[in-house]
Structure formats: structure tokens, C-alpha cells
BAFIMI-177818 format. One record per residue (C-alpha): residue in three letters; x, y, z. Coordinates in steps of 0.001 Angstrom, whole numbers, padded with zeros to 6 digits, always signed. Each point is the difference from the previous one (the first is absolute). Example, Ala and Ser with C-alpha at 12.3 -4.5 7.8 and 13.67 -1.06 7.14 Angstrom:
<rs>
ALA+012300-004500+007800 SER+001370+003440-000660 
</rs>
This chain:
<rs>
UNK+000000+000000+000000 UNK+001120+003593-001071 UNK-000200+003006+002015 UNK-002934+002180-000897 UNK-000156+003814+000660 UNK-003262+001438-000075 UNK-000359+004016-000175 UNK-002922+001463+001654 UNK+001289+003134+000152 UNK-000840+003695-001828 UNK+003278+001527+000380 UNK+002246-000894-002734 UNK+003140+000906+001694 UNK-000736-003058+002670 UNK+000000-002540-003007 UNK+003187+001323-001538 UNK+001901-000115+002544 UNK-001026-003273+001192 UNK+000746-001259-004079 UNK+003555+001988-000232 UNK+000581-002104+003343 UNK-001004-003156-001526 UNK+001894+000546-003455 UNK+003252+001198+002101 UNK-000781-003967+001887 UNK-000107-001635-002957 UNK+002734+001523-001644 UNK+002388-001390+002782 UNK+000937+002903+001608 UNK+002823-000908+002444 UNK-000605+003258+002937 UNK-002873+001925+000367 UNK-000280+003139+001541 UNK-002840+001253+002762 UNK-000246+002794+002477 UNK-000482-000040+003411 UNK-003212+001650+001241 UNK+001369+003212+001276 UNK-002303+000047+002938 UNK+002813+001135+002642 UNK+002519+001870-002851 UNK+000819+000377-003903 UNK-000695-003312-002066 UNK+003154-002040-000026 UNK+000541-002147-003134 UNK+000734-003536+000463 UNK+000988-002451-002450 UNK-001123-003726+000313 UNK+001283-002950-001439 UNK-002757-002009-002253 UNK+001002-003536+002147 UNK-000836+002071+003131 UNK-003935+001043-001416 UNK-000148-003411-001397 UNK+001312-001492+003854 UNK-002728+002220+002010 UNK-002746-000341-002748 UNK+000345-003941+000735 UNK+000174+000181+004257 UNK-003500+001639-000241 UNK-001377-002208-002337 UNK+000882-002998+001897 UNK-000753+002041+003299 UNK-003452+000807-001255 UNK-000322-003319-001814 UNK-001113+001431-003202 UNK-000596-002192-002852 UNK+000820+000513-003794 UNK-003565+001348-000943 UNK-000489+001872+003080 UNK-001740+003759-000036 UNK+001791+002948+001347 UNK-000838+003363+000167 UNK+002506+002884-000940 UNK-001876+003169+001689 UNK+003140+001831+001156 UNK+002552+001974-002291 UNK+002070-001696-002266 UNK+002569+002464+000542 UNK+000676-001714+003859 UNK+002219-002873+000738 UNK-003752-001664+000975 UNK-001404+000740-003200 UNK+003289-001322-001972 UNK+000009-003253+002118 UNK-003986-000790-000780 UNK+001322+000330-003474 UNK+002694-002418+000580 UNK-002054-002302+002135 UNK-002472-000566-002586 UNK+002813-000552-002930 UNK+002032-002230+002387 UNK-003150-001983+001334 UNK-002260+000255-003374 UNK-002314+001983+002280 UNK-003177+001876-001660 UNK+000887+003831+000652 UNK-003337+002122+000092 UNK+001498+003408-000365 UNK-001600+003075+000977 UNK+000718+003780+001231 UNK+001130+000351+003646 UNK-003407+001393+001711 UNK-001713-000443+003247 UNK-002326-002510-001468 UNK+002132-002384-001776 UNK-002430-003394-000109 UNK-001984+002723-002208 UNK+001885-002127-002749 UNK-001599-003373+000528 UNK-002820-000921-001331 UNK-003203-001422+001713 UNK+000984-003414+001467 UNK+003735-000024-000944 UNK+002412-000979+002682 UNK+003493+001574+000986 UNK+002375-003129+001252 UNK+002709+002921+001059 UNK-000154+003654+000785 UNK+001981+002540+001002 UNK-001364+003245+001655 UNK+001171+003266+002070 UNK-001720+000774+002809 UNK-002059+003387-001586 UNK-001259-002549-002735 UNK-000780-002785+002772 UNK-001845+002920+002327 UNK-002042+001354-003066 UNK-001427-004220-000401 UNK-000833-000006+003257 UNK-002091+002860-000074 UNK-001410-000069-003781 UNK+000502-003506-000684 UNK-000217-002666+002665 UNK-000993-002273-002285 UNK+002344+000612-002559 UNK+002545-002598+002605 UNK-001431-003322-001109 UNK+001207-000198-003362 UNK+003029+000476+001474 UNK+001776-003144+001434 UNK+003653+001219+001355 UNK+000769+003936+000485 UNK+003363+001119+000602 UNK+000698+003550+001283 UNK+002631+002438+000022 UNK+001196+003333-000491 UNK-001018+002019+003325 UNK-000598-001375+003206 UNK-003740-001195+000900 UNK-001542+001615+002935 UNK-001100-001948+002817 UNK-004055+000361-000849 UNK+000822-000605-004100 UNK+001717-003539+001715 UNK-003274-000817+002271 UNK-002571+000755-002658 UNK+001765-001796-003012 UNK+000687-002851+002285 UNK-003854-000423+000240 UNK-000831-000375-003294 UNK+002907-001875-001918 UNK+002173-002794+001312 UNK+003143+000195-002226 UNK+001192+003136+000059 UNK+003883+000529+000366 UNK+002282+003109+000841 UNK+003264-000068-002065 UNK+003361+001322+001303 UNK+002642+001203-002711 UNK+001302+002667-001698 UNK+001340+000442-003578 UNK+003527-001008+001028 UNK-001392-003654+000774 UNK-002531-000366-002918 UNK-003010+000446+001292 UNK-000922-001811+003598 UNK+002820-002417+001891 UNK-002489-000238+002951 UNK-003844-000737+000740 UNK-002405+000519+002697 UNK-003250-001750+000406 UNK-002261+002887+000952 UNK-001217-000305+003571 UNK+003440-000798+000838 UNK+003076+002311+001066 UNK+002614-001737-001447 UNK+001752-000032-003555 UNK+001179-003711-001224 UNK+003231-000161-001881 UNK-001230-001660-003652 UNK+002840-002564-001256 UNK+003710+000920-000250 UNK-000518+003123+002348 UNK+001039+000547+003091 UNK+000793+002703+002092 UNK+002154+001879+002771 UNK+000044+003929+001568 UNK+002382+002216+000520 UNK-001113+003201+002924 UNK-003408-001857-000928 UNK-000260+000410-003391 UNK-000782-002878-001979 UNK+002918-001765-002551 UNK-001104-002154-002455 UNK+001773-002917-001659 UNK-001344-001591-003077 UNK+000975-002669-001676 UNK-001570-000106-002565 UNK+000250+003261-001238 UNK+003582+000087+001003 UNK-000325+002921+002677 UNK+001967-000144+002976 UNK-000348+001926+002977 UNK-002279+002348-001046 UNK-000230+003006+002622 UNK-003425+001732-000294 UNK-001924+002871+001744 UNK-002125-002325+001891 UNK+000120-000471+003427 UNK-001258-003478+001183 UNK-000293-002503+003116 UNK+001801-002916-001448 UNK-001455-002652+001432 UNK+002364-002777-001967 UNK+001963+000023-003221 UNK-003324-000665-001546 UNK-002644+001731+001370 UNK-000391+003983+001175 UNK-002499+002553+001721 UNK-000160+003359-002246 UNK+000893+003003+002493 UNK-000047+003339-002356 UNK+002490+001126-002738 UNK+003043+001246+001976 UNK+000193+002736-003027 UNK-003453+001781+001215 UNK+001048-000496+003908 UNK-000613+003234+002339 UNK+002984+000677+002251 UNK-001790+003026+002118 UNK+002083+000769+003419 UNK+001350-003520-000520 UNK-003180-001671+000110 UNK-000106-002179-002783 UNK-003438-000387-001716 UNK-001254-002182-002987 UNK-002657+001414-002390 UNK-001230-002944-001076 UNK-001095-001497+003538 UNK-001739+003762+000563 UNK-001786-000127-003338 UNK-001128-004074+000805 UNK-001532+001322+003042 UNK-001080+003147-000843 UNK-002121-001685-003322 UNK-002959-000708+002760 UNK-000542+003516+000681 UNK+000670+001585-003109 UNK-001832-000619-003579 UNK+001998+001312-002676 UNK+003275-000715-001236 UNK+002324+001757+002013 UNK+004151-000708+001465 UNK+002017+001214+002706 UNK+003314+001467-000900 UNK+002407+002397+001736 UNK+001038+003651-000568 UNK+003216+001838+001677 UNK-000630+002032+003646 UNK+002591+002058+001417 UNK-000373-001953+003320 UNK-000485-003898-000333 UNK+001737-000457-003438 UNK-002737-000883-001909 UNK-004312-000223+001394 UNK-002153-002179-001132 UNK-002968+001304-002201 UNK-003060-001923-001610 UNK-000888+000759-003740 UNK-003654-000195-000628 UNK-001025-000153-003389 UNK-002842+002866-000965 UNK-002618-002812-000535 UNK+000934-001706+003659 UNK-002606-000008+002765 UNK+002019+000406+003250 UNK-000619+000510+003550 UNK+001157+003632+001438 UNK+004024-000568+000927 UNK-000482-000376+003669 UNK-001763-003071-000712 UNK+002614-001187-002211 UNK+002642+000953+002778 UNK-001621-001738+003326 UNK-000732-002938-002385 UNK+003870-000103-001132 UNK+001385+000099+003285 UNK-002608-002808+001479 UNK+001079-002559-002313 UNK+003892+000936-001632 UNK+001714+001329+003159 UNK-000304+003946+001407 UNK+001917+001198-002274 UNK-000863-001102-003159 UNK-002737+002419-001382 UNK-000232+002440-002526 UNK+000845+003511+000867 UNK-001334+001740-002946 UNK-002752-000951-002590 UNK+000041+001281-003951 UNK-002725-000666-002877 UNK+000952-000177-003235 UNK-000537-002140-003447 UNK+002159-003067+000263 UNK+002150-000775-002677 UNK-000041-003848-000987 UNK+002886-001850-002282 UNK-001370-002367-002597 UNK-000035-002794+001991 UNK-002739+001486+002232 UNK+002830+000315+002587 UNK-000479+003246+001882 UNK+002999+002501-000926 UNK+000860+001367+003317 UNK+003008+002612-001213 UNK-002164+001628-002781 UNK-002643+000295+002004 UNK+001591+001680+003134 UNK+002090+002321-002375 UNK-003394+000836-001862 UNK-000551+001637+003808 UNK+003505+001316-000305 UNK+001143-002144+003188 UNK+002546-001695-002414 
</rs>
């Protein structure tokens, strides 16, 4: 069986790029260049090695257990190391590729009664399901998710109404994800040939089959062994404010109950502590007034981890979905 790639999608640009991909595959083409997202700094370019695509594209096939034949979904930009590696995926595991433009409602593609054997989502598309259409998740069997973290009440709800739903760990460096967690549980398994380390806490990564060795990212972790770690925060977006350390990402976990909205905590300079912490609301965000925020902070992250200042503004998203803290905070001239 062939792979088959199915475009349901009005924007021609979508369907070139995914075809110039394709042509550039079956040409050959030893290295293949990608960007990383850009969500914490400029784009880097990285090069990849076609054995490495081909090496990852296989791990989550036989991860996922998808079958020659199988139906995925390509809803999020081809431009992404995601979008490239559903691409590769479905050439690699003859895979049917429906194709269409990144949006909040991507299962707008299928058609009545057809069924999606893999998925992959960001959390704004998975949040927009859940609120347009719930029932959009059963013709979809296995959804994997990445790009931003999920908030603690996106986890809950999608936990009670789909089964199979995964939370990648990666970054373009490794190809796409090196690490899964079952949702509803807090810790990320290494898939096969990786393993990992830390160094001050931040998470190494070895891979063997992509030939990467000690890997030092931005992400601090609890290793529990050399297979298995808790996500802390990114070390890059950690607050040091009068030498309290504080992690955005466990602040904007716990602070997704109160507010609705996308929103992210961030820092900006202070004469007296270093650096404060400050929320960023986005203008469409429904949020409780800042003491709220404040008593709620302190009452479940520690006395002094709280914002100090709140801002409202547009926020600025990368194509991957993934929320683009720098151009957003120097939008409000903070950066």
C-alpha cells in the first residue's frame, strides 16, 4: 500500500509546500533544513540528516502502532519540525496524510463518519474541540500533543472525553519528540534509544538513534531515572527576583483555573529585586482583579511567587501555535 495525501485545504500555499517537501523526499535529498520555533529568541536554523527523520518517523510509528494504510491528520504548519515529520511519517509508514490549513478546528477536514488512527494537536486547537466540538474526538483514535504546555483544566477536561491522548517532549534538535507522557500522568517516558541525565537540573539527552549525545537543553526536570523525568519549567523563562527563583510554567498551570484566556507569566527588570514577576493577559482573557491572582499564588507556589505587575496586550503566536513570549513582551516595550 502507497501513501495517500489528501488536500482539504483552500490555501494553496499549504499544498505547495507540503508537495516541494515531498518532491525534495523523493529526490533523495541527503540534509534538510528547519527552523526552530523562535518562541524564546530569533529562529535558529538547523540542519538534519535524512537517516535521522527517517529514524524518528519510524519510533512513532511503532510507538503508536500505526499500520501501512493508517489515517493521519496534518492540521499544523508544514513549515514546523511537527508538520515535516507527519510528512515523513506517512512516506516512511505508507500512512494516508489528510492535509489541511492549521486552524482551531482541524477535524473540519474529515468527512462524516471518517476516522483519524493518529493526530497531532496544540493545545489552542485541542481547547477550541472541547468547546465547539466535543464530538469531533471520536473519529479520532490516538492524539498526540505538543507545542505549548497544557494547562491543568485543558488536562482534566480532555482526559474525560478521549482515552489516548499523548503529550510529546522534543525539540527540533531531536526530530520531533524523544519522550512521551500518558496524560493524567506527570512523568515523560524515554521512547527507544533515549536516555537521559542533568546537569544544575537541566535535562541532557542522549540518542542513539539519532546519534545525539549529551544534549544540554533549557529544561529543567526531576529525573527520576535515566529513563523517565518530571517537567519543572524551561530554565530559559526562570524568574530570579531577590534570589527567589520562580518558574512560569508551574504559575501559569495553576493560575489556568482562575483565569480564561490565554495568558503567561514572564519577568521584567526592577531596580530592587533584579527582575519581578508580571502576568500577561491577553485582551480577550477573563481574569480575576490581581489581588486574587496574588493571595491565590502565594497559597499554592510558596509566598513569594506571585506576580507583581499585570499587562494586557495581543499575544503574538509562532506558527506552531506556540505562544511567542519575546515578541509579545517587546510589543509592550518590556523587551
Amino acid at each position: 500500500m502507497k501513501t495517500q495525501i489528501k488536500y482539504r485545504t483552500t490555501d494553496p500555499r499549504i499544498q505547495e509546500e507540503v508537495e516541494h517537501f515531498i518532491a525534495e523526499w523523493n529526490a533523495g535529498t541527503p540534509v534538510f533544513e528547519v527552523k526552530t520555533s523562535g518562541s524564546t529568541g530569533t529562529p535558529k536554523k538547523i540542519m538534519l540528516k535524512r537517516e535521522q527523520l527517517i529514524a524518528s518517523a519510524k519510533r512513532t510509528i511503532d510507538f503508536f502502532q500505526l499500520k501501512p494504510g493508517n489515517t493521519a491528520l496534518l492540521g499544523i504548519s508544514p513549515a514546523t519540525i511537527g508538520g515535516k515529520m507527519m510528512i515523513v511519517r506517512a512516506l516512511v509508514g505508507d500512512l494516508t496524510l489528510i492535509v489541511t490549513e492549521p486552524s482551531g478546528y482541524p477535524t473540519e477536514a474529515l468527512l462524516e463518519g471518517e476516522v483519524l488512527d493518529f493526530c497531532p494537536m496544540v493545545p489552542l486547537q485541542l481547547k477550541h474541540l472541547l468547546k465547539y466540538a466535543p464530538n469531533d474526538f471520536r473519529q479520532v483514535k490516538t492524539i498526540l500533543i505538543g507545542g505549548s504546555p497544557l494547562s491543568s483544566d485543558l488536562e482534566k477536561a480532555l482526559q474525560e472525553v478521549h482515552q489516548r491522548c499523548f503529550v510529546g517532549f522534543g525539540m527540533t534538535e531531536t526530530v520531533s519528540h524523544i519522550a512521551i507522557r500518558k496524560l493524567g500522568t506527570p512523568h515523560y517516558l524515554a521512547l527507544e534509544g533515549v536516555s537521559f541525565n542533568t546537569e544544575n537540573d537541566q535535562l541532557m539527552i542522549t540518542d542513539a538513534l539519532l546519534d545525539i549525545e549529551n544534549l544540554k537543553t533549557t529544561d529543567t526536570v526531576r529525573l527520576i531515572d535515566s529513563q523517565t523525568f518530571e517537567w519543572l519549567g524551561r530554565a530559559d523563562f526562570a524568574i530570579n527576583s531577590g534570589g527567589i527563583k520562580i518558574h512560569p510554567e508551574q504559575l501559569e498551570k495553576d493560575l489556568s483555573q482562575l483565569i480564561s484566556g490565554p495568558f503567561f507569566i514572564a519577568s521584567e527588570p526592577d531596580d530592587t529585586f533584579g527582575e519581578i514577576c508580571i502576568i500577561v493577559l491577553d485582551e480577550t482573557a477573563q481574569s480575576p482583579v490581581m489581588e486574587v491572582i496574588q493571595t491565590h499564588c502565594k497559597q499554592h507556589i510558596g509566598p513569594y511567587a506571585f506576580p507583581k505587575k499585570a499587562y494586557k496586550s495581543a499575544i503574538i503566536y509562532n506558527p506552531g501555535g506556540k505562544i511567542n513570549r519575546l515578541q509579545t513582551l517587546q510589543q509592550l516595550g518590556i523587551r
